[in-house]
N, C-alpha and C positions, 0 to 999 in steps of 0.2 A: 504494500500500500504506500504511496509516495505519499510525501508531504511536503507541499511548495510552501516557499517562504512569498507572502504577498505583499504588495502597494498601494494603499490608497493614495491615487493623486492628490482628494479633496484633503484628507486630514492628515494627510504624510504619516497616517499609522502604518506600522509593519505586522504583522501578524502570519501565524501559519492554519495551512488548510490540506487538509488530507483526502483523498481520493480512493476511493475501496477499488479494491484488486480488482482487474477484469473490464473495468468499467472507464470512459472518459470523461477527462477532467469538465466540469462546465463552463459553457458558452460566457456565464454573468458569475463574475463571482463579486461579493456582497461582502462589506467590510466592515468585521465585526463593532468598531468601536462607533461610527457614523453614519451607517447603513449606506454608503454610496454604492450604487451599481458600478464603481467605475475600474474596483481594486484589480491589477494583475500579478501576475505572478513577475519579480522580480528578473529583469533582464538580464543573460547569461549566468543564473544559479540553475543548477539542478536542484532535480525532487530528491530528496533526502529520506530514506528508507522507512517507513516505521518503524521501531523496537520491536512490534508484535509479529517481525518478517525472520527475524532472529528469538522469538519463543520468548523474549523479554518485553518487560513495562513497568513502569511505575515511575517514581519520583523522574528517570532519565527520558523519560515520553516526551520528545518535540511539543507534541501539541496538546498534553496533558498538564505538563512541568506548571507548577502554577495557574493551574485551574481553579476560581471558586467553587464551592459545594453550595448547592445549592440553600435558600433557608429550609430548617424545622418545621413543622408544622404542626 
């Protein structure tokens, strides 16, 4: 499962975004912190493997690393 590292033009956020095996990347990719339709994936980086492509995950997870939990309820 790749995971591209992206850009939003509008908020100059960076962020990553994962891709499930088998499948292609989308047309609009959407960016998490401003919602622009405009974000792409960073020019001349490759996709970066997921942990889970090598049987690992957790704290060293690209696009886990620093995830919130969601609240309690």
């Amino acid at each position: 499962m790749p995971v591209y590292t992206l850009k939003c033009p509008d908020c100059t956020h960076e962020f990553k975004g994962m891709v499930l095996a088998y499948t292609k990347p989308p047309d609009i990719w959407v960016c998490s912190q401003c919602k622009s339709e405009r974000a792409e994936p960073l020019a001349g980086r490759e996709p970066e493997p997921h942990p889970w492509d090598d049987g690992g995950h957790g704290s060293g997870c690209l696009c886990c690393a620093g995830a919130q939990k969601p609240a309690q309820r």
